[in-house]
C-alpha positions as CSV (number, residue, x, y, z in Angstrom):
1,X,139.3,104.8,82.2
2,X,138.4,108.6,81.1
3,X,135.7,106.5,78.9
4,X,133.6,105.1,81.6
5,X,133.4,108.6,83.5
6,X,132.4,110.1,79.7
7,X,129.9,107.8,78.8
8,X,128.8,106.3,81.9
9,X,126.8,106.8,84.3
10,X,126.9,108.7,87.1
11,X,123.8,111.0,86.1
12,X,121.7,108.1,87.6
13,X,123.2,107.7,90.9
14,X,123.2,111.9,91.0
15,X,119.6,111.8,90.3
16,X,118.7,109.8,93.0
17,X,120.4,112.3,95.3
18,X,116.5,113.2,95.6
19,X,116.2,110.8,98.3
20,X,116.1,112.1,102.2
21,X,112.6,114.4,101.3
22,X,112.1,115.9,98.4
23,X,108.9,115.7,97.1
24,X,105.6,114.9,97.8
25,X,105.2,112.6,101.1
26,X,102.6,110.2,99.3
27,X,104.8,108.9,96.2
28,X,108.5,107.0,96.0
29,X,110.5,108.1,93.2
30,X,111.6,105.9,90.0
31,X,114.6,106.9,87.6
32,X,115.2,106.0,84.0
33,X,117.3,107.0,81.3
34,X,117.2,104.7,78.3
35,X,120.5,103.4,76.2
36,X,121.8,105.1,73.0
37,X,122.7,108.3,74.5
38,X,126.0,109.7,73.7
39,X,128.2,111.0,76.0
40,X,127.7,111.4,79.9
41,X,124.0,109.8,79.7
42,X,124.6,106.8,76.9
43,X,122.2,103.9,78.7
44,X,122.3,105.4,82.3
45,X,119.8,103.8,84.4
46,X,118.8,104.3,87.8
47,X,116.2,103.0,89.8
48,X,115.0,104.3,93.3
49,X,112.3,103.3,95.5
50,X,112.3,103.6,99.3
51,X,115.2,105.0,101.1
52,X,116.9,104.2,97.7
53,X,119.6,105.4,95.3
54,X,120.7,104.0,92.4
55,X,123.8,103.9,89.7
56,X,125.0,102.2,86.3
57,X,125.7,101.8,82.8
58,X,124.3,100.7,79.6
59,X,120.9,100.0,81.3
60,X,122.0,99.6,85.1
61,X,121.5,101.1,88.0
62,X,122.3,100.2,91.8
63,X,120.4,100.5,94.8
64,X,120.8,101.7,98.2
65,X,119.1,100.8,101.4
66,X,117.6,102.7,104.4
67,X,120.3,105.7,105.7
68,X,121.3,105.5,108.9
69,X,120.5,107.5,111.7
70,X,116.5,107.0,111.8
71,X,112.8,106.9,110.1
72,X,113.0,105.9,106.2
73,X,112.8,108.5,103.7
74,X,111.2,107.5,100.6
75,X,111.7,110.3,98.7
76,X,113.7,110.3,94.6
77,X,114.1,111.8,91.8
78,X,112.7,110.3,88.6
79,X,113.9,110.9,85.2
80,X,113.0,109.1,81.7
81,X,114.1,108.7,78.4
82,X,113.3,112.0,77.1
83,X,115.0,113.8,80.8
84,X,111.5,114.2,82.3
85,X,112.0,113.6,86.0
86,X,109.2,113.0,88.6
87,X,110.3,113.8,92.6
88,X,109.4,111.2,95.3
89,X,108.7,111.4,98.7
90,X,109.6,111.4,102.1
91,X,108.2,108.5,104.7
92,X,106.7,109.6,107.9
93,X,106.9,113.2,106.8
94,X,109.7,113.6,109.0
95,X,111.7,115.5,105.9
96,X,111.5,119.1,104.6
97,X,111.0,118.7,100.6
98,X,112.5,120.9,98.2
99,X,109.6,122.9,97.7
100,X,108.6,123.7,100.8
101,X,110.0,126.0,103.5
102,X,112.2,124.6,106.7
103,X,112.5,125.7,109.8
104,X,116.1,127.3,110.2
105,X,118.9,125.0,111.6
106,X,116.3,122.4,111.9
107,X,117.5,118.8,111.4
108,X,115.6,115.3,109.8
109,X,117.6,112.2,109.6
110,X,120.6,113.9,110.5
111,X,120.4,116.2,107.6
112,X,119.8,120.0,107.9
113,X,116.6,121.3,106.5
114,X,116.2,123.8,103.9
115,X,115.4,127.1,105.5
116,X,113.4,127.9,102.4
117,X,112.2,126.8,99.2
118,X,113.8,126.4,96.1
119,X,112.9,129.2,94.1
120,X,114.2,129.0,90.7
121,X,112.5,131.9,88.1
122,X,114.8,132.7,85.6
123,X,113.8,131.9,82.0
124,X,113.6,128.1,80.7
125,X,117.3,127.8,79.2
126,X,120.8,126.4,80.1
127,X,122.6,128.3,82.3
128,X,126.1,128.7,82.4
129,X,128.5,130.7,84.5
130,X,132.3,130.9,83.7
131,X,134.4,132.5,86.7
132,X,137.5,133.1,88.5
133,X,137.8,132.0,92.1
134,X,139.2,135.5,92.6
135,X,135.8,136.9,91.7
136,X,133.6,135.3,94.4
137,X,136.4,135.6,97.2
138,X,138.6,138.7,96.9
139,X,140.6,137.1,99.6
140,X,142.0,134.2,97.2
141,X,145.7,134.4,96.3
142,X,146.5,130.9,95.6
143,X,145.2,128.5,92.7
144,X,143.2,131.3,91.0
145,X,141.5,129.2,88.3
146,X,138.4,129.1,86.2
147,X,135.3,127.7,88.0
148,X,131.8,126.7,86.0
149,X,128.3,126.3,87.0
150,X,125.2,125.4,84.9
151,X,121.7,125.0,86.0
152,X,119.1,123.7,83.2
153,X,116.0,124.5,84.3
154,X,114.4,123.0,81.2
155,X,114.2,120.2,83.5
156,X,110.6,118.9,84.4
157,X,111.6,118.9,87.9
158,X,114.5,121.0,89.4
159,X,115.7,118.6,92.5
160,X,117.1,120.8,95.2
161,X,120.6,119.0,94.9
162,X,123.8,120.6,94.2
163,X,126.7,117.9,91.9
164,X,130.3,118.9,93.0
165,X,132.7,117.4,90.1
166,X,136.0,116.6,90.7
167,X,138.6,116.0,87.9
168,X,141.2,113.9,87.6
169,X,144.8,114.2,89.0
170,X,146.6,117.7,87.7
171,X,142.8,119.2,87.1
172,X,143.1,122.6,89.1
173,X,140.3,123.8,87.5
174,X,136.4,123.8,87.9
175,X,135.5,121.1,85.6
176,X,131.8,119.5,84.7
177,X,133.2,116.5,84.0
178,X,131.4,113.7,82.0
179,X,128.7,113.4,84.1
180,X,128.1,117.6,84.5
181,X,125.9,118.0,81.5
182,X,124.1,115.0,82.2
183,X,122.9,115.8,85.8
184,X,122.6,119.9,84.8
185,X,119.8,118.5,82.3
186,X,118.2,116.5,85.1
187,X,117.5,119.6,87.6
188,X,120.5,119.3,89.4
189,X,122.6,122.4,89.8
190,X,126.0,121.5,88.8
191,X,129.2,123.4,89.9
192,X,133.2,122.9,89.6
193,X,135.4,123.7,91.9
194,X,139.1,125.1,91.2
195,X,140.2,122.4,93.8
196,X,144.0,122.1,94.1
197,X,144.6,118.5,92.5
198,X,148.0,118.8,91.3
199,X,150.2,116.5,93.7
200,X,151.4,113.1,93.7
201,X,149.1,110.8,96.5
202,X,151.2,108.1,96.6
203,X,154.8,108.9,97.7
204,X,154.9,110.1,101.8
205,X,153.2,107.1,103.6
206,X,149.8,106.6,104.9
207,X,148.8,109.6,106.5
208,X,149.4,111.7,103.7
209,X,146.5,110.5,101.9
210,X,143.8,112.0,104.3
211,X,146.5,115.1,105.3
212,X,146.5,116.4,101.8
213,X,143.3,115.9,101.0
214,X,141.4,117.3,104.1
215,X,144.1,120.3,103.8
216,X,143.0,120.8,99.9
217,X,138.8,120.6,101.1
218,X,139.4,122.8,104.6
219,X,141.9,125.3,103.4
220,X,143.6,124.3,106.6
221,X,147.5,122.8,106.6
222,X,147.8,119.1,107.7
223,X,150.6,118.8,106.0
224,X,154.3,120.1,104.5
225,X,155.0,116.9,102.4
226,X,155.6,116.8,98.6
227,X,154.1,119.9,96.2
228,X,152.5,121.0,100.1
229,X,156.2,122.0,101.1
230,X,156.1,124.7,98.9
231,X,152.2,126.3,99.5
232,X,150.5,127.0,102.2
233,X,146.7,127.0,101.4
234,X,144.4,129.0,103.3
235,X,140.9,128.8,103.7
236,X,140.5,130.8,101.0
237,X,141.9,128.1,98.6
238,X,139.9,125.5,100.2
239,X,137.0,123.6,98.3
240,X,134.7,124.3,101.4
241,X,135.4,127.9,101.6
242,X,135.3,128.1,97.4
243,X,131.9,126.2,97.9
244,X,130.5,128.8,100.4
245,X,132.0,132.0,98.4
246,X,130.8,130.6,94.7
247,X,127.3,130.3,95.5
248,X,126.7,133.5,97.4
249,X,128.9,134.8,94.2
250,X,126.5,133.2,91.7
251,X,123.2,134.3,94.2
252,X,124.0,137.7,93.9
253,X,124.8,138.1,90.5
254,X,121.9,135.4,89.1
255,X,119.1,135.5,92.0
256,X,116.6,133.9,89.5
257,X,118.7,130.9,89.5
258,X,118.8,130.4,93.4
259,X,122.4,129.3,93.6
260,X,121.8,130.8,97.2
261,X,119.5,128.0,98.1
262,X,122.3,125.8,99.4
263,X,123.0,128.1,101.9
264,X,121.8,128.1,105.4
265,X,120.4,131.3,106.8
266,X,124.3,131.9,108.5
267,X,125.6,131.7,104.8
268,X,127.0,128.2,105.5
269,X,126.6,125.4,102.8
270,X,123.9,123.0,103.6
271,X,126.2,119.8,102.4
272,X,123.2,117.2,102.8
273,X,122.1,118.8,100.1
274,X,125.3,118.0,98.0
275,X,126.9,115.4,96.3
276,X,130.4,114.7,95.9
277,X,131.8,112.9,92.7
278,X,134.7,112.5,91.0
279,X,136.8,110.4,88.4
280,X,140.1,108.9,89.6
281,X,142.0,110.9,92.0
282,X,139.0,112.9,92.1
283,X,137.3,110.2,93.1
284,X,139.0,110.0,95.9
285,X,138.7,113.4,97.0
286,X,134.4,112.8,96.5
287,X,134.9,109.7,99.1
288,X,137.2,111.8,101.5
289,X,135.5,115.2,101.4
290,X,132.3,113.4,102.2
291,X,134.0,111.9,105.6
292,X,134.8,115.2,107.0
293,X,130.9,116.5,106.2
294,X,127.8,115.1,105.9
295,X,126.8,114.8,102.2
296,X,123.6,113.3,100.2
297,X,125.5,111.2,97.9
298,X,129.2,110.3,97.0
299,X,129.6,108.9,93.7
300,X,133.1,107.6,92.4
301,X,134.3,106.5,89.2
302,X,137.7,105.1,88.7
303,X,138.2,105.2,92.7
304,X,138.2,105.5,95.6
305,X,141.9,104.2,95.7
306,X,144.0,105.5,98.8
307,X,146.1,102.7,98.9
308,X,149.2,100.3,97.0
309,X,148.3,97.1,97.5
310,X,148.6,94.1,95.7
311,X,146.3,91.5,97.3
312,X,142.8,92.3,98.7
313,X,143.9,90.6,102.3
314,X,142.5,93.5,104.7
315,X,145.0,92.5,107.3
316,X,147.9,92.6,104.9
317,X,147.4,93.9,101.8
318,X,151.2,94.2,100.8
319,X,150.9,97.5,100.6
320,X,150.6,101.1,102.1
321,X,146.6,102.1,103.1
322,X,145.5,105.5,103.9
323,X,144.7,105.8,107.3
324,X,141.5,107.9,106.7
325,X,140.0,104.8,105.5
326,X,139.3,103.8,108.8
327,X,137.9,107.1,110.1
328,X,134.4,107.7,111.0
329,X,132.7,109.2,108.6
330,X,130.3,112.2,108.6
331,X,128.5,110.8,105.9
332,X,126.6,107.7,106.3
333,X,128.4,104.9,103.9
334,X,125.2,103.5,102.4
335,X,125.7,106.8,100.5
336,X,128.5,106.5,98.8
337,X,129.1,104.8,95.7
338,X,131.6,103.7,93.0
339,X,132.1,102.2,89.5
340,X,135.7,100.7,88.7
341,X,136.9,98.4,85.4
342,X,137.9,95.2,85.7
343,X,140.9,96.3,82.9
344,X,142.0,99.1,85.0
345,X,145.7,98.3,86.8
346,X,144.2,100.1,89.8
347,X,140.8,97.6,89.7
348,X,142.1,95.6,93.1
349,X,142.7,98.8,95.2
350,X,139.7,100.7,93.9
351,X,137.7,97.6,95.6
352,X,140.2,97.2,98.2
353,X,139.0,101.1,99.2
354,X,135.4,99.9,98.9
355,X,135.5,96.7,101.6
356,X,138.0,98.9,104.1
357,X,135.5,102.0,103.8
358,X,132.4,99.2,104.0
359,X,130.3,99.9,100.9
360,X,127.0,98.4,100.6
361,X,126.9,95.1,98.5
362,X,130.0,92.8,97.2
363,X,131.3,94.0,93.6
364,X,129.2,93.5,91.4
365,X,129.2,93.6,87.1
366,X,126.9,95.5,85.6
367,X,127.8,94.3,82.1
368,X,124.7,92.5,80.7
369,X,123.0,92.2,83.8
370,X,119.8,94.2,84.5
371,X,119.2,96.5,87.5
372,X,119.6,96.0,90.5
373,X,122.4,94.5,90.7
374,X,122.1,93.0,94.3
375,X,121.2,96.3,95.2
376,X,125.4,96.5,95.4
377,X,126.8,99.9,96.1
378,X,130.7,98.6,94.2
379,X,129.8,98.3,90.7
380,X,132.3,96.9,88.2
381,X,132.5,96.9,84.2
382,X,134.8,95.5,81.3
383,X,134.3,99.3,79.8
């Protein structure tokens, strides 16, 4: 399945990210990216209109209706055939955009507004930024790794919008992953994590699932089960703490790139201004890190899975589920996303995760069909 997360994809549903206020308030936002591409963006299309976010391959995309929690915001990114994207806007006006100045701790739809605007000056390019963790947070003694961001502000429009990528299982360090490049040329800021990922999910029953994983995003311990027995993470080797530390890191050393805007006025990441994503077991940590804060998008590939069972019967499955699947989320669910194949052995429980979380839509194929696909949040492929 490394395939589909390489060449599919996810660049759309990323773009649309945009949603929520950015933008001007008279204009709803319209994403394309033609087929032929190689790599992350071959045939990624995405359409967005009101209150909208979209997702696919190979000329697809996916929808998403209204978020919860109040007025409609129209607002998305845009982004054709040759990268140019176009911002949307927000309904009502009741949403800060990107380019425009908040009012601290203020909130619209739930989401915190920027206290500032994006202000991006550094010199049309790619931007990239190889790091230790150990370099933003002196405090880190555990999973030391390499981290990587890249902002591309060659892009038309720079969208306000910050892509955490998550590998797969084993992956310890920040990785772009396949769909990185793609969303760094759209005007997303990209940045990956050193997020502690090498552990077995599967093996200690059906609180472990959420335990481990809330324990590798907080930096907190939940649990002493499997490779946890033998580590004690603090919030220094947290992906919420890492988050925090990397961008004041990469603010103060690259100002002209404004890394710092996803930082509320206290220094704390403004996470309705981020989107989780992952492939495989990352894909499960972009569905659980976005229950324990609010996010603007989560966008899995190969995942979410969280679970063993061999028949799609909610009430008995057959197998073990991870109890997190039934917690509230922080996130509202008509954000998250996810694209599974149909050859994958784990196809059954990927879409098992999807009906028990409550994703938008019934699974739908997005092989030679057209967008939008029943405006379906669980997209499906033969890739």
């Amino acid at each position: 399945m490394a395939q589909i997360f390489k060449h599919l994809v996810l660049g759309s549903l990323f773009s649309l990210g945009l949603n929520f206020g950015c933008g001007s308030p008279d204009k709803t936002g319209e994403q394309q990216a033609g087929a032929g591409r190689s790599n992350a963006d071959a045939g990624a299309v995405g359409v967005a209109g009101r209150g909208t976010a979209g997702a696919g391959e190979a000329g697809s995309s996916s929808t998403a209706g209204q978020p919860s929690g109040g007025a409609a915001s129209a607002g998305s990114a845009g982004a054709s055939n040759g990268g140019e994207a176009t911002a949307g806007g927000a309904s009502g006006g009741s949403s800060a955009s990107a380019g425009s100045a908040g009012v601290a701790g203020a909130v619209a739809n739930g989401d915190l507004v920027p206290p500032r605007a994006l202000n991006v000056t550094a010199p049309k390019a790619r931007h990239e930024t190889t790091f230790r963790a150990k370099d933003a947070d002196s405090s880190v003694s555990f999973n030391d790794n390499p981290e990587v961001a890249v902002l591309d502000n060659r892009a038309p429009t720079l969208l306000g919008k910050l892509v955490l990528q998550f590998g797969g299982v084993g992956t310890n360090d920040g990785t772009l992953g396949g769909g990185g490049e793609f969303c760094a040329r759209r005007g997303f800021h990209v940045l990956g994590i050193a997020a502690f990922q090498d552990y077995d999910i599967l093996s200690f029953g059906a609180a472990f699932f959420g335990d481990a994983r809330r324990e590798v995003f907080e930096g907190k311990e939940y649990t002493r089960l499997g490779a946890f027995a033998n580590i004690q993470i603090t919030p220094a080797g947290g992906v919420a703490q890492r988050t925090q530390k990397a961008l004041a890191y990469l603010h103060a050393k690259y100002p002209d790139q404004d890394w710092g805007y996803y930082l509320q006025a206290d220094g704390t990441v403004r996470w309705s201004d981020v989107i989780f994503t992952g492939f495989s077991h990352g894909a499960s940590n972009a569905a659980r890190f976005a229950m324990l804060v609010r996010a603007s998008r989560v966008v899995s590939a190969s995942g979410p899975r969280e679970n063993l069972c061999v028949r799609s019967d909610q009430n008995n499955c057959g197998g073990v589920i991870a109890t997190w699947l039934s917690e509230t989320s922080k996130t509202p669910i008509d954000r998250f996303f996810a694209l599974s194949g149909t050859t994958d052995d784990q196809h059954l429980q990927h879409l098992f995760a999807m009906e028990k979380l409550g994703y938008s839509g019934a699974p739908t194929s997005i092989d030679g069909s057209t967008p939008p696909f029943g405006n379906s949040h669980r997209l499906t492929t033969k890739a």
